[in-house]
N, C-alpha and C positions, 0 to 999 in steps of 0.2 A: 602668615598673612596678617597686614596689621590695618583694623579699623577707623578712619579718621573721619569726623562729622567736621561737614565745611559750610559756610553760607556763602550764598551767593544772592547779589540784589539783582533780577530784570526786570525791564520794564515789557508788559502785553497788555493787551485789550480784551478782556473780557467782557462779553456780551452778558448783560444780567437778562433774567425774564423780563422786567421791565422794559428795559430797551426792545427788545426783541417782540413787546407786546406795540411800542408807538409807533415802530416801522411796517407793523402791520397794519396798525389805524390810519398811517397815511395811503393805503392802497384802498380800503375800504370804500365804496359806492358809499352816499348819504343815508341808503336805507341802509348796508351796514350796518351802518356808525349807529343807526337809530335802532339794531335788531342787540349791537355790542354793549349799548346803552344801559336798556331794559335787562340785560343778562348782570352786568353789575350793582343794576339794584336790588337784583334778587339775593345774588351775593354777598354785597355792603350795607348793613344797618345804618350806617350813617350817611347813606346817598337817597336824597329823597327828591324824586321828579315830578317836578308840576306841568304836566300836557298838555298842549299850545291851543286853545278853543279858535279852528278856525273854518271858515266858510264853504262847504262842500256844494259847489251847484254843479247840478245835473240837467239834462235834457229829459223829460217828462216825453212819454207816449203821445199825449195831444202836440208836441212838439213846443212845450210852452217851458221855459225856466225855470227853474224852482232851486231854491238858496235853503242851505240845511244846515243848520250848526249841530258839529259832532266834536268829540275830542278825537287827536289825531290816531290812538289805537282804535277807537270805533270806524274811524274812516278805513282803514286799512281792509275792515270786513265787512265796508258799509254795501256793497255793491254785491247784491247777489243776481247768480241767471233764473231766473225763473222759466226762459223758455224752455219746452221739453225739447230733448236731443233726439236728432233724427235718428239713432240707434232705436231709442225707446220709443221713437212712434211708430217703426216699422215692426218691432215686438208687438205694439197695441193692434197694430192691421193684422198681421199673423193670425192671434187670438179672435179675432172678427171675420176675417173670412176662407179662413182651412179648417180641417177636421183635424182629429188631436193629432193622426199619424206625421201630417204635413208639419203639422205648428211644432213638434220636437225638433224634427230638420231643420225646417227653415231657423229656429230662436238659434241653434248650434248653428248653423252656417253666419248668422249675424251676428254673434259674436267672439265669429272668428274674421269680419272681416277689419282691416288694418282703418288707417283714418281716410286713404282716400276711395275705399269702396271696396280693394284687392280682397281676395279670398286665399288665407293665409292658414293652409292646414300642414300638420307633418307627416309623418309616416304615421303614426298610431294612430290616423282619425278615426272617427267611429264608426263611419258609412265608406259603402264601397265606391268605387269611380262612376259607376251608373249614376247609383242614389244621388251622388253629389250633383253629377250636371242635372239630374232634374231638377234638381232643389235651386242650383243655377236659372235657372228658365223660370220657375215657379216668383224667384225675386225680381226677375223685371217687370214682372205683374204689379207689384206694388212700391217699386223704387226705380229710380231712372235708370234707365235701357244702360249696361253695359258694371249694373252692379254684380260684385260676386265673382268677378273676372278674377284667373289665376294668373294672368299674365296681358303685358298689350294687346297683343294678337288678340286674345282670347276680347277681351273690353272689345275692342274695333269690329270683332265680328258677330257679335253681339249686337252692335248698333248700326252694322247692316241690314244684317237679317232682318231685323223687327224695324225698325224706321225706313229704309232703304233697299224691298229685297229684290225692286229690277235692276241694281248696279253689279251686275253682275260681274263686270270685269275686276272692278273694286275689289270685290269678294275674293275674286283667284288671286290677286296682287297682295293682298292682305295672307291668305291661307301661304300662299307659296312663295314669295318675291319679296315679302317685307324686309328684306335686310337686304335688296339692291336696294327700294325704294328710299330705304333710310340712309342707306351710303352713295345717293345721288346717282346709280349708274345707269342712268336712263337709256343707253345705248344699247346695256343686255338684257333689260327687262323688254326693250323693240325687237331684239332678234329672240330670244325665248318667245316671251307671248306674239309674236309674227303682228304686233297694231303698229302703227301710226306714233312717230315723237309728238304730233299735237292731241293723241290720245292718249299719253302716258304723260302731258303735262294737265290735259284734264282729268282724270284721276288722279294725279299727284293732289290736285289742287283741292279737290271733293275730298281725298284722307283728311286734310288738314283742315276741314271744318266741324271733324270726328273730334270728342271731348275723351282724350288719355285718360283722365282724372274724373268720373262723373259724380263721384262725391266725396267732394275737397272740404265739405261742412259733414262728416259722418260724425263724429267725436263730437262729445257733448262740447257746449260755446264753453269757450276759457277765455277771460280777457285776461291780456298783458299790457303793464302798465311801463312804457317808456319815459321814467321821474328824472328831469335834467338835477343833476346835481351842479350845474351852473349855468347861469344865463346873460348872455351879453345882446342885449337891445339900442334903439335908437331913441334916444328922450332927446329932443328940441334940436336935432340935427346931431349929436354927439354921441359915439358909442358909452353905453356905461354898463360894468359887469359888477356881479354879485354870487355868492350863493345860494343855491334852494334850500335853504335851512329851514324856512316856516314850520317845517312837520317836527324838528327838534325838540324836546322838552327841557327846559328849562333845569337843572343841575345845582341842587343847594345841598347841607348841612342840616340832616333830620335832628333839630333841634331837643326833641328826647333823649338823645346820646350825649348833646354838646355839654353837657352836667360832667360827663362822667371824664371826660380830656383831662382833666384836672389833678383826679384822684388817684392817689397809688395801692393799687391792692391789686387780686390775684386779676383781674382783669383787661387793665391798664396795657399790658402789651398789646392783647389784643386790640382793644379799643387805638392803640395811637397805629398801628400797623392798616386798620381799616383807615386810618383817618386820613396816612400817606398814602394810600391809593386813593383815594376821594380827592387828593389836593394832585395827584398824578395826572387824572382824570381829566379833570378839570385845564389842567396845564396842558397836555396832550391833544386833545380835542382845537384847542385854541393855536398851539406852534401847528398842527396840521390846517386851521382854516389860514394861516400868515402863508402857508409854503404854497399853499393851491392860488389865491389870489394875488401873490409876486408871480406863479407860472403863467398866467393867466394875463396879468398885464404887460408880460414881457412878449404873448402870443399876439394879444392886439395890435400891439405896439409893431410885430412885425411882419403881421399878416390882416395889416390894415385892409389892403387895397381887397382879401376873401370876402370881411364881414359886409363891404360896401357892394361889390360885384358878383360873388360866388365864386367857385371851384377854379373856374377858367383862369381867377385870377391867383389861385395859389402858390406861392412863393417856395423857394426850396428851403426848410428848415428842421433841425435835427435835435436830437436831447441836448448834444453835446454844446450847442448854440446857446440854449434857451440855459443850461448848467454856466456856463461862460459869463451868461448877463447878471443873472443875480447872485453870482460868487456861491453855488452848492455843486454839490458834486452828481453827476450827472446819473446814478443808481437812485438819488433821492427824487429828481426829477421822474425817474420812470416809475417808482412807485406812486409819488404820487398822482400821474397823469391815469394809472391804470386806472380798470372800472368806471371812469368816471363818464357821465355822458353829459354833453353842451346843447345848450339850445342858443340857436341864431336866429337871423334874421334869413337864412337860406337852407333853414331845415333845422335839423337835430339828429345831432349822431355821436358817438363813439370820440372824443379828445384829440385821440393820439391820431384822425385821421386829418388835423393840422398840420403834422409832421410830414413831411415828404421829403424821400432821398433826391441830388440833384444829378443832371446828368451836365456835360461840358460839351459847349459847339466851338463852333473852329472861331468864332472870334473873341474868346478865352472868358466870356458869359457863363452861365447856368441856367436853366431850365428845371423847374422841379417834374418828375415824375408823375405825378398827376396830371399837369400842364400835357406831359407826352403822351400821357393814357387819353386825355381828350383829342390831341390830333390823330393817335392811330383808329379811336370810333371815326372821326370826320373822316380819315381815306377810306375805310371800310364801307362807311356808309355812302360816298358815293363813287365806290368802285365800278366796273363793266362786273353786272353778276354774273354774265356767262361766261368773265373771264378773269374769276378773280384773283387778288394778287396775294401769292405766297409770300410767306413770311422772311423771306431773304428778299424779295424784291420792294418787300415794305420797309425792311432794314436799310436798303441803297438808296431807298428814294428820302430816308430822313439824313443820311450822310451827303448823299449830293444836291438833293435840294433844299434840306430845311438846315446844313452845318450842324445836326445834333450828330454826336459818336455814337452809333447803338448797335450790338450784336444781333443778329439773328433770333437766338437764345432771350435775349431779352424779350424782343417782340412777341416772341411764345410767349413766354412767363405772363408780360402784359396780358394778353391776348387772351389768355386762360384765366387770369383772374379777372377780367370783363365778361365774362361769357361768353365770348364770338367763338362762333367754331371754325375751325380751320377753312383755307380755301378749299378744298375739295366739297367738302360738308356747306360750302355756300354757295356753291356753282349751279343755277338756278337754268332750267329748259328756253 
């Protein structure tokens, strides 16, 4: 066997860190970038940011204005809750009016119960099934009628009982019939319970003024802050777009190190390695705000007629479109559209809900998707609800009468991601 060393030249594409750090920069939300920021200054000696001093006004309790200058990390923790959470006022009542045996139960059953009131124990809890429903009963004393609930059933009858207890029929439809009631089959719950169709549409109608949820504020208040990282408005009749950068800090050359760029000694690698990520930075940050405002004005540009009318008027458009107009390739385009949230003139939400797939009608047109999602709510909405139309018949009715092409299958998918429930589930007495 005889050993022979050979060279060979290819060419590949290898991804450095670097690369593989800016393609991450272009997907990052604004606060990201501003959380990516702050971590490489902790990092880089020679990155030194100066924080943008600017105007935080709030709505004061008297309901009066009030303008606060903060720098932008202060703002980020300017806004604290101070109201007490209804968890902890009902601990405070406990303490004030039961004796100690009650106040260990009920503090244990309160925080066990979930955000919207349910009472959420496992198998190891600490008290027996008795104990528990009293301790049940003991909480509608001092929280609204149907806290503590293990289940719907359990909430609804709860909020018979104690607010409602001559509905009696109620009560047996709840205890025993809940799940015809809920799957509309108002034919078997007349021959079971031996009443009247126009008595089992007024108890339908009485459940449903029952609160599922009776406490949707249990969990102490948490605000969530929806920060557009772009906004496209109307100045003087003309749309014009920008980014939300204001909360950015400003990205300079900590002038204490700039001496040392110079010098050659044991530290100089160091120092010029920090210095190529600082100029990285810098470079990065900026090719990512160019790539967002060409996607951006190639969106306006062709979903003029959304920002002027809303939704109804959305156009069918795709990555592959908006990659085509400004010559990138259509992966850069979806990083960068990700996370990002718009503010319009017709709400704020989420970028990529610009995008819509199109569908094809018989006079060789398009329709975007959304477009379709708003006619299938309009037939919905003013369907015969005693007779309403299944999802193939909603299917035939866009192929013969509106020339859109659309499967059955489709109109579910639609239909599910709208929240409508099927025909059956909307077939009303």
């Amino acid at each position: 066997m005889e050993l022979i060393l050979n060279h060979r030249q290819e060419l590949g594409l290898v991804m450095t860190y670097q690369l593989r750090q800016a393609i991450e920069l272009l997907q990052f939300s604004t606060y990201d970038l501003y959380q990516f920021i702050k971590e490489q200054e902790s990092e880089n000696p020679l990155i030194e940011l100066n924080e943008k001093i600017t105007d935080l006004a709030y709505i004061d309790r008297t309901g009066k204005k009030t303008i606060s200058t903060h720098s932008t990390s202060e703002q980020l923790d300017y806004i604290r809750n101070k109201e007490i959470g209804m968890r902890q006022k009902l601990c405070e009542q406990v303490r004030f009016q039961y004796k100690e045996e009650d106040q260990q139960l009920l503090s244990y059953l309160i925080h066990n119960l979930d955000d919207s009131g349910y009472l959420r124990l496992d198998e190891s809890a600490s008290y027996d099934e008795k104990t528990v429903k009293r301790g049940i009963h003991l909480l509608q004393e001092i929280g609204p009628i149907g806290i503590g609930a293990r289940s719907l059933q359990e909430c609804l009858q709860l909020q018979v009982t104690y607010n409602y207890p001559n509905q009696l029929l109620a009560k047996e439809v709840i205890e025993n019939h809940l799940d015809l009631l809920a799957n509309r089959k108002w034919n078997d719950i007349v021959r079971v319970m031996k009443i009247s169709l126009e008595k089992v549409k007024e108890i339908y109608e009485f459940i449903q003024t029952l609160n599922p949820k009776p406490c949707t504020h249990l969990s102490d208040f948490k605000v969530e802050y929806a920060v557009p990282d772009i906004v496209v408005e109307f100045k003087e009749g003309k749309l014009v777009h920008y980014l939300n950068e204001s909360y950015l800090p400003k990205i300079s050359l900590n002038q204490d190190y700039s001496s040392l760029l110079n010098i050659k000694d044991e530290s100089s690698h160091y120092i010029s390695n920090q210095y190529a990520s600082y100029k990285w930075l810098i470079s990065s940050i900026e090719q990512r705000r160019e790539t967002i405002l060409k996607i951006i004005k190639v969106l306006i540009k062709k979903q003029e007629s959304f920002f002027k009318e809303g939704f109804c008027s959305l156009k069918p458009l795709t990555l592959k479109d908006v990659a085509a107009e400004i010559e990138m390739h259509e992966s850069t385009v979806s990083r960068a559209t990700m996370n990002k949230i718009i503010q319009t003139p017709h709400g704020t939400f989420d970028v990529r809900m610009l995008f819509t797939s199109k569908l094809e009608t018989e006079d060789g047109s398009s329709i975007s998707q959304r477009e379709v999602k708003q006619l299938l709510e309009n037939i919905i909405k003013k369907e015969n609800k005693r007779k309403p139309l299944s999802d193939q018949k909603i299917a035939d009715y866009f192929n013969t009468e509106k020339g859109i092409t659309i499967s059955r299958r489709t109109i579910t998918k639609y239909r599910e991601e709208l929240n409508i429930l099927s025909s059956s589930l909307r077939k009303e007495i």
